[in-house]
PDB file with SEQRES, HELIX, SHEET and CRYST1 records, atoms N, CA, C and O in Angstrom:
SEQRES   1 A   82  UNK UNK UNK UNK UNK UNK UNK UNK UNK UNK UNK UNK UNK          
SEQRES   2 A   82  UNK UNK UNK UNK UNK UNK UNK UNK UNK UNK UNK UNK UNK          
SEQRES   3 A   82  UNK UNK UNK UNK UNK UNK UNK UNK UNK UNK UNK UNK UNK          
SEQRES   4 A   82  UNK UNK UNK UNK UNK UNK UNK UNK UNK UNK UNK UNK UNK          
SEQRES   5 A   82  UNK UNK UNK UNK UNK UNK UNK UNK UNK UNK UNK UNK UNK          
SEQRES   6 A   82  UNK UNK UNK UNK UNK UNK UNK UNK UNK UNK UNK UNK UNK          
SEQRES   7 A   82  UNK UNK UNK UNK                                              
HELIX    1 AA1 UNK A   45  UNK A   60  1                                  16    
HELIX    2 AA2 UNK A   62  UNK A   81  1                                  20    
SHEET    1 AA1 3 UNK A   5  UNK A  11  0                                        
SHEET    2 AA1 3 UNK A  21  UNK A  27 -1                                        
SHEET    3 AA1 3 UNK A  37  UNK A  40 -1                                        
CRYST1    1.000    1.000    1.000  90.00  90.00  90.00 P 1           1          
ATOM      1  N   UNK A   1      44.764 113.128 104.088  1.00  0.00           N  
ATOM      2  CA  UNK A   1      44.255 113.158 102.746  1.00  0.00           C  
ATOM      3  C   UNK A   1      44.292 114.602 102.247  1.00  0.00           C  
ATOM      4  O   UNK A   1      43.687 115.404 102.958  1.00  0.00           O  
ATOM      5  N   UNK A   2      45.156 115.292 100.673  1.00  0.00           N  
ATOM      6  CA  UNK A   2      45.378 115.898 100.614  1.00  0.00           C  
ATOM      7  C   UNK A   2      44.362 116.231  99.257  1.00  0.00           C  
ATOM      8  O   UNK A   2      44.236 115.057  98.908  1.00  0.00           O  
ATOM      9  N   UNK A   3      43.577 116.977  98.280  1.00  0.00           N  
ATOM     10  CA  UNK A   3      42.662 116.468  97.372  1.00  0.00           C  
ATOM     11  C   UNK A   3      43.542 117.949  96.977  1.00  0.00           C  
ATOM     12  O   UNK A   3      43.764 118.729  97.903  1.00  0.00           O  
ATOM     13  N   UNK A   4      44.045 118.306  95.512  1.00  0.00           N  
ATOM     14  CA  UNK A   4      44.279 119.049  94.382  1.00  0.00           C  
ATOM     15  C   UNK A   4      45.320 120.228  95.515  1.00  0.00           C  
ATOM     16  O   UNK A   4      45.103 121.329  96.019  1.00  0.00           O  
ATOM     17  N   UNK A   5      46.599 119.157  95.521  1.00  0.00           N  
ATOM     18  CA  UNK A   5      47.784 119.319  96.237  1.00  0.00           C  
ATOM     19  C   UNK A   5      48.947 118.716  95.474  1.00  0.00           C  
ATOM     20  O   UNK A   5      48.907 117.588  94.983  1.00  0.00           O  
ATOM     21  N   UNK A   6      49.965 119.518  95.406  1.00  0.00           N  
ATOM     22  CA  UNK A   6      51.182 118.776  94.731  1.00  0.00           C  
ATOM     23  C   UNK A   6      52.312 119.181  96.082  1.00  0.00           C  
ATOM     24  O   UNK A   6      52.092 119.861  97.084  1.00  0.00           O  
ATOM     25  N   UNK A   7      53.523 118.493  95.662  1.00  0.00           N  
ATOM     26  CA  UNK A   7      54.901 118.688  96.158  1.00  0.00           C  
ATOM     27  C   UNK A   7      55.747 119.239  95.304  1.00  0.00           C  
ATOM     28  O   UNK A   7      55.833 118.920  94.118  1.00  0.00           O  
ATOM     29  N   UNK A   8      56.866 120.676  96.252  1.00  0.00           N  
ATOM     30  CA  UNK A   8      57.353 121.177  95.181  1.00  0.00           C  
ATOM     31  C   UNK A   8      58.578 121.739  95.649  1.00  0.00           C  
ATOM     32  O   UNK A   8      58.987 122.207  96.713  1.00  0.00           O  
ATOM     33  N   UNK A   9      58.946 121.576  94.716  1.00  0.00           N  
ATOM     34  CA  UNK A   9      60.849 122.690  95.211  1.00  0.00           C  
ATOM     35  C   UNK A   9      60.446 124.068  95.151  1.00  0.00           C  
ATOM     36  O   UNK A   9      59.425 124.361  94.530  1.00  0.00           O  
ATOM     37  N   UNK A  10      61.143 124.959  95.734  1.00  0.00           N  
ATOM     38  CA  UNK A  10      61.120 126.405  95.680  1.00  0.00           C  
ATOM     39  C   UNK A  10      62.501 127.127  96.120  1.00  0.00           C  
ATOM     40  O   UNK A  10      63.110 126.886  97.162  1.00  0.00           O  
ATOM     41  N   UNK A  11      62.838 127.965  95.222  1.00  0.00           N  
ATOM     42  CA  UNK A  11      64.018 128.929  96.236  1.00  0.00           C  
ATOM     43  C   UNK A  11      63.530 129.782  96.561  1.00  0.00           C  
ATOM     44  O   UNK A  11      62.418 130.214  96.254  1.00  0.00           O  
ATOM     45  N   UNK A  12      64.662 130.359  97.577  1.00  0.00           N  
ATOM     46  CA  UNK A  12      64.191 131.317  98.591  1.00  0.00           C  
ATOM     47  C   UNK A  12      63.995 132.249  98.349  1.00  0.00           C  
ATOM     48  O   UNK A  12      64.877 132.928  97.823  1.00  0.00           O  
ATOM     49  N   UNK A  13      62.352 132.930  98.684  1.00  0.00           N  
ATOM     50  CA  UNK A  13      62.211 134.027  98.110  1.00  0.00           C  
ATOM     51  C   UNK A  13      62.517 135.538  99.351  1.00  0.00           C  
ATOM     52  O   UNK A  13      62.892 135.615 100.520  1.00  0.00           O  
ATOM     53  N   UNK A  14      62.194 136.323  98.514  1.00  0.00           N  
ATOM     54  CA  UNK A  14      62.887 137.997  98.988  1.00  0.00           C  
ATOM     55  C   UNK A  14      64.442 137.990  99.111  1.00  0.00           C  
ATOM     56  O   UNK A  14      65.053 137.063  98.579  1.00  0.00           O  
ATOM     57  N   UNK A  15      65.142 138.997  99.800  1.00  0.00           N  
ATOM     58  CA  UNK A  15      66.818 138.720  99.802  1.00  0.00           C  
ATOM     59  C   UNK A  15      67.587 137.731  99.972  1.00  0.00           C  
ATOM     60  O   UNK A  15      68.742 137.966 100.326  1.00  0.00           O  
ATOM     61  N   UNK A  16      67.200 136.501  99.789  1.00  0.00           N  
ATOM     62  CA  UNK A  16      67.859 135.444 100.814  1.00  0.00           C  
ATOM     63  C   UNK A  16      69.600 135.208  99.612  1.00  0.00           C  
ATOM     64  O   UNK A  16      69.638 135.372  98.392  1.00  0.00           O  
ATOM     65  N   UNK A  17      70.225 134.993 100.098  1.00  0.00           N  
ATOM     66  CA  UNK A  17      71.300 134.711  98.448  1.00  0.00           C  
ATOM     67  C   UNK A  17      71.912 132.967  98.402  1.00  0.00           C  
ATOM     68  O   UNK A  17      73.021 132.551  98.067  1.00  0.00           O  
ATOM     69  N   UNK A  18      70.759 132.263  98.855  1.00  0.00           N  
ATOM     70  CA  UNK A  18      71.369 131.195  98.937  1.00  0.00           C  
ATOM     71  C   UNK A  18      70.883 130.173  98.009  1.00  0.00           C  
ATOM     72  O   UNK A  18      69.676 130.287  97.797  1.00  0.00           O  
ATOM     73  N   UNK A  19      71.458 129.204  97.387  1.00  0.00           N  
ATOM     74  CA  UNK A  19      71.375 128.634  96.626  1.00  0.00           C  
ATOM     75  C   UNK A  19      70.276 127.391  96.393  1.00  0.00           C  
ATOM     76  O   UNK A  19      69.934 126.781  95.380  1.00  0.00           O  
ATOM     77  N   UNK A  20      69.835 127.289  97.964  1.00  0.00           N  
ATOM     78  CA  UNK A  20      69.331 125.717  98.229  1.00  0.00           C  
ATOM     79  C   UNK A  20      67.874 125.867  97.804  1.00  0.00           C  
ATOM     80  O   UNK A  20      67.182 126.878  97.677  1.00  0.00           O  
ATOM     81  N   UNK A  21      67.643 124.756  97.647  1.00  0.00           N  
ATOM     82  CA  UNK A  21      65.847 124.739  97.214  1.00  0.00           C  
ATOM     83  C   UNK A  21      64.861 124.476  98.450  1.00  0.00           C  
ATOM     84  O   UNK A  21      65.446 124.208  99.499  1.00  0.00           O  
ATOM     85  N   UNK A  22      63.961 124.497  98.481  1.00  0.00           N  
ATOM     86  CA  UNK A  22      63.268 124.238  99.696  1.00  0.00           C  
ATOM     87  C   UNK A  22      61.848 123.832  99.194  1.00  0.00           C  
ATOM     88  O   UNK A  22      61.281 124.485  98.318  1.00  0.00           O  
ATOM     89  N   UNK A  23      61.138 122.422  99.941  1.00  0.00           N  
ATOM     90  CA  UNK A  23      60.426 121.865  99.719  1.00  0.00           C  
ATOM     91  C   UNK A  23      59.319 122.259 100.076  1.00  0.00           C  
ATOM     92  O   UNK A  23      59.224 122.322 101.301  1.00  0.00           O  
ATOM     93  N   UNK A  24      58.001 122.699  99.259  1.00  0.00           N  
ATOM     94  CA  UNK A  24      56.914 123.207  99.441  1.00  0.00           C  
ATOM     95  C   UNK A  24      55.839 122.354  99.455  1.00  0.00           C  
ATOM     96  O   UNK A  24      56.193 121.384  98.784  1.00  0.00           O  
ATOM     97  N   UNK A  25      54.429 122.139  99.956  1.00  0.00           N  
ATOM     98  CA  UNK A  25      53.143 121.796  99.603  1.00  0.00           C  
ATOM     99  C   UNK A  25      52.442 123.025  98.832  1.00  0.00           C  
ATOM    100  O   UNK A  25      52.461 124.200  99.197  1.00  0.00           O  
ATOM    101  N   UNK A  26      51.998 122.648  98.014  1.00  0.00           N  
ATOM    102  CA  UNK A  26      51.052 123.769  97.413  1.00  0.00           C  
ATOM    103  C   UNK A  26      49.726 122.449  96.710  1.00  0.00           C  
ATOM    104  O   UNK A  26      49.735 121.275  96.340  1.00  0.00           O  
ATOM    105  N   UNK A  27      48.563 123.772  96.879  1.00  0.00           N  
ATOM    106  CA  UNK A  27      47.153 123.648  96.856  1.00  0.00           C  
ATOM    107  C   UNK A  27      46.677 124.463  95.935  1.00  0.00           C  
ATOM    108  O   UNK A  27      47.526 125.254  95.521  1.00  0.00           O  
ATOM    109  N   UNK A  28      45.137 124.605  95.240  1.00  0.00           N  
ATOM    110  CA  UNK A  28      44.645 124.865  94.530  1.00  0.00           C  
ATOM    111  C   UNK A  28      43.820 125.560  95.447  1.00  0.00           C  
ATOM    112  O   UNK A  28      43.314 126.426  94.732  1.00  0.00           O  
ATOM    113  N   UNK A  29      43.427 125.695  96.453  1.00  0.00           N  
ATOM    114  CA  UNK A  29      42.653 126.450  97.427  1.00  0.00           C  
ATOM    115  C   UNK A  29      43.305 126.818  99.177  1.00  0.00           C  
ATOM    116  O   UNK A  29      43.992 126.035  99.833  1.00  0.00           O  
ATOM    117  N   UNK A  30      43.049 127.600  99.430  1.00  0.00           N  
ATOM    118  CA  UNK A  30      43.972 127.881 100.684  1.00  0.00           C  
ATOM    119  C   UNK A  30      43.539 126.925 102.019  1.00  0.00           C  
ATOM    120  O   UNK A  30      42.501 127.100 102.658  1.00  0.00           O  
ATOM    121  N   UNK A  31      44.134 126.310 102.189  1.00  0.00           N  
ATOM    122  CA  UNK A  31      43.694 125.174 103.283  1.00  0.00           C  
ATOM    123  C   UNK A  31      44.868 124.782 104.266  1.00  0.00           C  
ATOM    124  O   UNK A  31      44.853 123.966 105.188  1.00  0.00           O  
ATOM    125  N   UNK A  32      45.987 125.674 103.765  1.00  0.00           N  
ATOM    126  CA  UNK A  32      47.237 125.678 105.407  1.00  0.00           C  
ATOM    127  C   UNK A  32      46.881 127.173 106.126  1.00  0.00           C  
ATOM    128  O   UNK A  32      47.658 128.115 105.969  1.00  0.00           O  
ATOM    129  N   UNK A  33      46.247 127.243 106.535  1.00  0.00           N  
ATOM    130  CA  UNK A  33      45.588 128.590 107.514  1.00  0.00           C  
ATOM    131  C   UNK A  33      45.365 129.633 106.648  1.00  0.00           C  
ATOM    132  O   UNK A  33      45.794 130.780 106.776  1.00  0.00           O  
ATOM    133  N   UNK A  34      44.764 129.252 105.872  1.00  0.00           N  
ATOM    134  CA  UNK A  34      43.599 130.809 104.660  1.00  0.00           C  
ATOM    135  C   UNK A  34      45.357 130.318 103.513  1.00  0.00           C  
ATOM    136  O   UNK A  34      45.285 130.452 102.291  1.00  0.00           O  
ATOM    137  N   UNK A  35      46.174 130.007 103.911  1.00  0.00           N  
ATOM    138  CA  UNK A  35      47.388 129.678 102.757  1.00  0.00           C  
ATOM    139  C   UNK A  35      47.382 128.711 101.396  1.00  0.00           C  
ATOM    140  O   UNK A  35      46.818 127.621 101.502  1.00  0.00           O  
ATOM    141  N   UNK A  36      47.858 128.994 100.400  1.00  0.00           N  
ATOM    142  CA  UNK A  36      47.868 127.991  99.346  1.00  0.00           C  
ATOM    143  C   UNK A  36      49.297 127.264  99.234  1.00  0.00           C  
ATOM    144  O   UNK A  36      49.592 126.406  98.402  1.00  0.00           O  
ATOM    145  N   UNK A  37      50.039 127.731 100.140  1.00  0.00           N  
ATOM    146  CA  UNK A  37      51.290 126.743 100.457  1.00  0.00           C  
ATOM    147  C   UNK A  37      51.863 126.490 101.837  1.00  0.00           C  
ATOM    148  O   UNK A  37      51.435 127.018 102.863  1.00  0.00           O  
ATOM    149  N   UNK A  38      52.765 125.723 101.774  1.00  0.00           N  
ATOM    150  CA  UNK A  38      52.939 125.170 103.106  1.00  0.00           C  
ATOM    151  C   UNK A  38      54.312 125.218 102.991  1.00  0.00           C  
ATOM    152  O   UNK A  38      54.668 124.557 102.016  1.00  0.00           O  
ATOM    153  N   UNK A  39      55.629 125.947 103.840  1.00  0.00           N  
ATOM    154  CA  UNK A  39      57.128 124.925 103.533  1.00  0.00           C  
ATOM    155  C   UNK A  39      56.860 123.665 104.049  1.00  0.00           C  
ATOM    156  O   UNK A  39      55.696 123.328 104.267  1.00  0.00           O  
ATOM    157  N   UNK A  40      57.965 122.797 104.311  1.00  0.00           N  
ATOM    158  CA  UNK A  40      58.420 121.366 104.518  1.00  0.00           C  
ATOM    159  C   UNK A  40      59.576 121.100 104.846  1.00  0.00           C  
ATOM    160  O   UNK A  40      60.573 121.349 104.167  1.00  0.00           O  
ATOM    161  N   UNK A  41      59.550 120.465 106.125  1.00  0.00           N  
ATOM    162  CA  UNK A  41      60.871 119.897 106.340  1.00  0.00           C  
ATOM    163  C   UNK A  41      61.384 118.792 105.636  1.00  0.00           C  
ATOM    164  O   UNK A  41      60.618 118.010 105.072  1.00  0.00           O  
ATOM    165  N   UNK A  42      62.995 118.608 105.607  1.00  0.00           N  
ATOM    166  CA  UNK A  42      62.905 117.520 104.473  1.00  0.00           C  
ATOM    167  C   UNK A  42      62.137 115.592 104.710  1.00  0.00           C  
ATOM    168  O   UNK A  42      61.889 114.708 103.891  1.00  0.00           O  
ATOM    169  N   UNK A  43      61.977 115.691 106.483  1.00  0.00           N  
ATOM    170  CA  UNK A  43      61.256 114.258 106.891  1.00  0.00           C  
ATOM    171  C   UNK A  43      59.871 114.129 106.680  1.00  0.00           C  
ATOM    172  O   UNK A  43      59.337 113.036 106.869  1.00  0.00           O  
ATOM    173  N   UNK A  44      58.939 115.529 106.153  1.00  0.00           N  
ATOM    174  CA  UNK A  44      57.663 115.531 106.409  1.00  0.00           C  
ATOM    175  C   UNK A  44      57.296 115.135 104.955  1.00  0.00           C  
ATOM    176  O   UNK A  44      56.308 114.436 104.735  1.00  0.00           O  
ATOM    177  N   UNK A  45      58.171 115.629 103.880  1.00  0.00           N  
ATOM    178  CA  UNK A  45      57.973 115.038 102.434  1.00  0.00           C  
ATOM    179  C   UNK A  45      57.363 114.073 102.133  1.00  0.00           C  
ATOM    180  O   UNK A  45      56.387 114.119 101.383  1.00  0.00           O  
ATOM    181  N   UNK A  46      57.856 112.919 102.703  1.00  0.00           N  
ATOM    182  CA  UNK A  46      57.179 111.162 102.277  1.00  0.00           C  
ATOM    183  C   UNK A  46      55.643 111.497 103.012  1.00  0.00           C  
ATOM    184  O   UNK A  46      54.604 111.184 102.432  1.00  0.00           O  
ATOM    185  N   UNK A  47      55.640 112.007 104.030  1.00  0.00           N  
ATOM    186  CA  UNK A  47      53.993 111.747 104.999  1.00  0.00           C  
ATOM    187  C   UNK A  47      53.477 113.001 103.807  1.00  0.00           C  
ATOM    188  O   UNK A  47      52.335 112.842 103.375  1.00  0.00           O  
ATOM    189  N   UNK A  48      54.091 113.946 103.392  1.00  0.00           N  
ATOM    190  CA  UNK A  48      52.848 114.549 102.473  1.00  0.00           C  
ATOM    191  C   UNK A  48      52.529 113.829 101.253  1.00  0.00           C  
ATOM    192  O   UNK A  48      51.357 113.801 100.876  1.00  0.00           O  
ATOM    193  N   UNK A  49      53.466 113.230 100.579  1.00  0.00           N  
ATOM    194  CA  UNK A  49      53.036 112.967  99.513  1.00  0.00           C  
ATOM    195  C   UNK A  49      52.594 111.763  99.752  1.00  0.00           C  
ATOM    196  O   UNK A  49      52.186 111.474  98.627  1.00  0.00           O  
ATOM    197  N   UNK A  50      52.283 110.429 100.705  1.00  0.00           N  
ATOM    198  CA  UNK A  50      51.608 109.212 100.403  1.00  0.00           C  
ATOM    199  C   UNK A  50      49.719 110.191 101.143  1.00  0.00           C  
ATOM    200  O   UNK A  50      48.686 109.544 100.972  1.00  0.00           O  
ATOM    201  N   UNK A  51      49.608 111.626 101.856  1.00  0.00           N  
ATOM    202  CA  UNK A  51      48.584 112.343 101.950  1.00  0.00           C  
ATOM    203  C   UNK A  51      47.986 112.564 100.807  1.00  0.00           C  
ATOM    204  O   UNK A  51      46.809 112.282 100.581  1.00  0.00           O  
ATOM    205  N   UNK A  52      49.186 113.363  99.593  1.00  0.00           N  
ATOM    206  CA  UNK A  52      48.793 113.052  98.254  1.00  0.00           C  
ATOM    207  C   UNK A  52      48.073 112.331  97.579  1.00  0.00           C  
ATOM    208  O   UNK A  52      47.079 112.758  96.992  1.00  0.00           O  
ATOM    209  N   UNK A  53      48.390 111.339  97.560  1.00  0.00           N  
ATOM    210  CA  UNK A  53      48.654 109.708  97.557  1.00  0.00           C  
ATOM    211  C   UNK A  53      46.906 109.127  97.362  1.00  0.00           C  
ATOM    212  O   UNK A  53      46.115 108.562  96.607  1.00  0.00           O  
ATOM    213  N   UNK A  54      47.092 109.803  98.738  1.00  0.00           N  
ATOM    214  CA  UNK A  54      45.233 109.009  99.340  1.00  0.00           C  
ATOM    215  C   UNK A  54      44.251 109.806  98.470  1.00  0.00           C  
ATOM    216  O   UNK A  54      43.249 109.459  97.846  1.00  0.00           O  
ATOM    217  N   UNK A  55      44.794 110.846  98.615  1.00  0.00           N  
ATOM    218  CA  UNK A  55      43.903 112.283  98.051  1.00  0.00           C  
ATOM    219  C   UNK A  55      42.674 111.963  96.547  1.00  0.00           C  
ATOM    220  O   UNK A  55      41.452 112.023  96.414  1.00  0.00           O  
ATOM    221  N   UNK A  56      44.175 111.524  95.389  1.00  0.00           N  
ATOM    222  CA  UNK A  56      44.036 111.280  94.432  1.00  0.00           C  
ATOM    223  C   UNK A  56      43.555 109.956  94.213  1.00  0.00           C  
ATOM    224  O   UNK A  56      42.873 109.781  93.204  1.00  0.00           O  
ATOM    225  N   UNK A  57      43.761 109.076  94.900  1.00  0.00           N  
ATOM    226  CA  UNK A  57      43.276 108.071  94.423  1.00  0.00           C  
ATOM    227  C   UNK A  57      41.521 107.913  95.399  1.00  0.00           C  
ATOM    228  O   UNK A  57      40.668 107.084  95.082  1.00  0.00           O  
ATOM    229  N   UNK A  58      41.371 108.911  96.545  1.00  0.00           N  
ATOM    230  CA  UNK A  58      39.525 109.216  96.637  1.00  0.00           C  
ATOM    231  C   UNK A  58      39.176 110.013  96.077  1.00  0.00           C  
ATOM    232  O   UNK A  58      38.028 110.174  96.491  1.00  0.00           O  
ATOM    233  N   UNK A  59      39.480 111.163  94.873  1.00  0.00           N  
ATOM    234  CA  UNK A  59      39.111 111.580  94.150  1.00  0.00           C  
ATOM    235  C   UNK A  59      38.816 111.179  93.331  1.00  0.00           C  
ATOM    236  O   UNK A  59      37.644 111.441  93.061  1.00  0.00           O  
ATOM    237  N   UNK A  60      39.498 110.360  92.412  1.00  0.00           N  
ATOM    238  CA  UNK A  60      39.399 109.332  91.357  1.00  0.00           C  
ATOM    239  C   UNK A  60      38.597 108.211  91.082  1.00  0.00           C  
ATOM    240  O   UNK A  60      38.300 107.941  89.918  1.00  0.00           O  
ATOM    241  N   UNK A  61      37.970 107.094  92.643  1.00  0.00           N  
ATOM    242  CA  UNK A  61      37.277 106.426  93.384  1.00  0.00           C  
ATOM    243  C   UNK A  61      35.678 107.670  93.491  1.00  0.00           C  
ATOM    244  O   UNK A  61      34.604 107.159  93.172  1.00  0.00           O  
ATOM    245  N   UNK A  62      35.672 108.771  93.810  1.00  0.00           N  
ATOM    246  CA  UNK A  62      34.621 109.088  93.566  1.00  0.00           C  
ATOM    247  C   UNK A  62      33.991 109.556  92.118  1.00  0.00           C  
ATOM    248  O   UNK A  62      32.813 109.430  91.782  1.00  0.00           O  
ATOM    249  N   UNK A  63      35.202 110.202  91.239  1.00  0.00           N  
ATOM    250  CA  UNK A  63      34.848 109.866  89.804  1.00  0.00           C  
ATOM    251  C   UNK A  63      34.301 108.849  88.939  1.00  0.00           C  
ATOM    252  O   UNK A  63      33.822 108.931  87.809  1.00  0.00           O  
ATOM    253  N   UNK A  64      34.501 107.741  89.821  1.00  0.00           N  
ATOM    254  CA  UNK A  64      34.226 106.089  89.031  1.00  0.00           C  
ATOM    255  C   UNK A  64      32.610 105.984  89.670  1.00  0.00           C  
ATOM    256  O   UNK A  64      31.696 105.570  88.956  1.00  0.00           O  
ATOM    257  N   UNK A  65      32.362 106.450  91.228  1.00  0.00           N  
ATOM    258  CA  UNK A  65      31.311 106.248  91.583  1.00  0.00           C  
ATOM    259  C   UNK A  65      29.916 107.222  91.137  1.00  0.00           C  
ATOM    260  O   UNK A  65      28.709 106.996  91.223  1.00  0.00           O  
ATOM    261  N   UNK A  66      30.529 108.143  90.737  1.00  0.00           N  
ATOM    262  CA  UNK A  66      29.793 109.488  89.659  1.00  0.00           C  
ATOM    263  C   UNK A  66      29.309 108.494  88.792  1.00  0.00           C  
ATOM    264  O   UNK A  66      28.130 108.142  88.833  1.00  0.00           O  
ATOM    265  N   UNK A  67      30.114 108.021  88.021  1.00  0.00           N  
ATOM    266  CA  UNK A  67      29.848 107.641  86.560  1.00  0.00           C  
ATOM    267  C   UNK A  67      28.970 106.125  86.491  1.00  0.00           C  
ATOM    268  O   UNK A  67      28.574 105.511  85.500  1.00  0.00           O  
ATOM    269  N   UNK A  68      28.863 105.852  87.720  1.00  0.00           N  
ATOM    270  CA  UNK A  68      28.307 104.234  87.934  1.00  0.00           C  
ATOM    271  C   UNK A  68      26.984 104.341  88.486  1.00  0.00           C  
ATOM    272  O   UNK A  68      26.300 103.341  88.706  1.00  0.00           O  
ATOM    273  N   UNK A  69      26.528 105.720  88.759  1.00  0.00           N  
ATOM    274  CA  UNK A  69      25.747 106.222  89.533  1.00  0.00           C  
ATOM    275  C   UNK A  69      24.498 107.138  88.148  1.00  0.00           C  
ATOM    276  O   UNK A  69      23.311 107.465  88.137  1.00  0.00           O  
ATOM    277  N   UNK A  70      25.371 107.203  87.421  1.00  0.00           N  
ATOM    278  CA  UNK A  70      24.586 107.992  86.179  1.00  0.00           C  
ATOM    279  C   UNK A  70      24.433 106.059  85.388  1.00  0.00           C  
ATOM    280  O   UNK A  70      23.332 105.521  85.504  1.00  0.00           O  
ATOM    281  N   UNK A  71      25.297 105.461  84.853  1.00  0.00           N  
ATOM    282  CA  UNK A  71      24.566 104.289  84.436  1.00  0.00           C  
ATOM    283  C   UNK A  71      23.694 103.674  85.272  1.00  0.00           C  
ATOM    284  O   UNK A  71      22.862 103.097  84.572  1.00  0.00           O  
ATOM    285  N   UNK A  72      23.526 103.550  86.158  1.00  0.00           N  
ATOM    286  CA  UNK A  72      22.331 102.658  86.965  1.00  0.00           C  
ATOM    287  C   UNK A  72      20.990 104.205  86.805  1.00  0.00           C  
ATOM    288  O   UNK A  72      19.864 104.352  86.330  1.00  0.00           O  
ATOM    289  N   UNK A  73      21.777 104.862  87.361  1.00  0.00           N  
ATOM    290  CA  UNK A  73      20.153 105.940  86.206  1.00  0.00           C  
ATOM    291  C   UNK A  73      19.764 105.808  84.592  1.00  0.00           C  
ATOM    292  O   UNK A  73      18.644 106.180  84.242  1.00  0.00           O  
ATOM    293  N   UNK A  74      20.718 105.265  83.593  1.00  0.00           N  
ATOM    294  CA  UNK A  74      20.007 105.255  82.541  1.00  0.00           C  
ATOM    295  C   UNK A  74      19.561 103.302  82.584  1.00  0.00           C  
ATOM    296  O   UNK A  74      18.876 102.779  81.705  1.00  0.00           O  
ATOM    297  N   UNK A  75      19.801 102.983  83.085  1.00  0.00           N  
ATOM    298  CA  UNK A  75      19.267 101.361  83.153  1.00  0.00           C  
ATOM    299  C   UNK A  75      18.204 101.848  83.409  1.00  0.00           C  
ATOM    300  O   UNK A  75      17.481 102.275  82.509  1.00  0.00           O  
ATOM    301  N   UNK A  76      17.778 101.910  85.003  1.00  0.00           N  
ATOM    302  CA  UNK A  76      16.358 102.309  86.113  1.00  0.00           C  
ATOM    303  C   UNK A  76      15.385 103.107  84.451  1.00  0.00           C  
ATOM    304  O   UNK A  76      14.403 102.554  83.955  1.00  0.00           O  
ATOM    305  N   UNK A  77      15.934 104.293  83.966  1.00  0.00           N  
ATOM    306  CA  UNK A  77      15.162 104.750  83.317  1.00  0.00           C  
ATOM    307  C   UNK A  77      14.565 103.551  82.137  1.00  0.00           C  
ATOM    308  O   UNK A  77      13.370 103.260  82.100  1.00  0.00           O  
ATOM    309  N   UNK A  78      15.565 102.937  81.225  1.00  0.00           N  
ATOM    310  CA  UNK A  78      15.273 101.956  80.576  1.00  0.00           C  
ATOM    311  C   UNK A  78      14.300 100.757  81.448  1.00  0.00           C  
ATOM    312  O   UNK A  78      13.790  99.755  80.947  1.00  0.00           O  
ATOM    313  N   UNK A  79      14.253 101.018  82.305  1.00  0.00           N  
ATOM    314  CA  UNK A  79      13.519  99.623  82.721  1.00  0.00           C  
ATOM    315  C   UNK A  79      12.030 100.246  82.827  1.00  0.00           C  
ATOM    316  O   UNK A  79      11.023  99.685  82.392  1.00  0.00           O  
ATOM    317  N   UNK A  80      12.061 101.532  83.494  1.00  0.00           N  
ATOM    318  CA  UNK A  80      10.614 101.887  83.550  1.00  0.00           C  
ATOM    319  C   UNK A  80      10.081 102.373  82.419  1.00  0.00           C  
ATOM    320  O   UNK A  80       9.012 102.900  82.726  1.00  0.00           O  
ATOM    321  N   UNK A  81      10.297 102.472  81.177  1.00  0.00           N  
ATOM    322  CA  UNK A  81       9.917 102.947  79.826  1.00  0.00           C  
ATOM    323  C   UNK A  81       9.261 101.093  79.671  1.00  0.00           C  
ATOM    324  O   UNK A  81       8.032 101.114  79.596  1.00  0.00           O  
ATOM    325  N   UNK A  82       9.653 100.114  79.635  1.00  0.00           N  
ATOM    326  CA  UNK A  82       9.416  98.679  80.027  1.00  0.00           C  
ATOM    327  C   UNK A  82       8.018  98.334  80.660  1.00  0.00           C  
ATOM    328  O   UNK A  82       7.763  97.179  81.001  1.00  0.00           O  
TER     329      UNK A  82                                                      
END                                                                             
C-alpha cells in the first residue's frame, strides 16, 4: 500500500547521453530510505502501481469514514437537544 505516490517516466539524469526513459516511483514524503523516489525495473511497474491502487482507494475509504463519522455526530447532537 502506497498512500500520495505516483508512477513515472524519467530520463537519465547527470551525463548519461542516452535516450531511454526510465521508470520511477515518486512520493510526496520520503519513504524509500529518507528518499522521495524510487527507480523501477520494468517487471516491478504493475506490483507498484496495483500498491498505488490499494493506497488510493484506503485513502478515499477513510475520507468516506471521516465524513460518516461527523454525520452520526450531528444526528447524536440532534437527538440530545430532544
Amino acid at each position: 500500500m502506497l498512500v500520495d505516490c505516483w508512477v513515472a517516466h524519467s530520463a537519465a539524469g547527470g551525463p548519461a547521453r542516452t535516450e531511454n526513459l526510465y521508470w520511477q516511483v515518486r512520493s510526496r514524503n520520503p519513504i524509500f530510505d529518507g528518499k522521495k523516489s524510487r527507480y523501477l525495473k520494468a517487471f516491478e511497474v504493475a506490483e507498484y502501481e496495483a500498491a498505488i491502487a490499494r493506497g488510493k482507494r484506503i485513502k478515499a475509504l477513510g475520507k468516506e469514514i471521516e465524513k460518516l463519522q461527523q454525520r452520526i455526530s450531528k444526528v447524536e447532537a440532534l437527538l440530545a437537544e430532544v
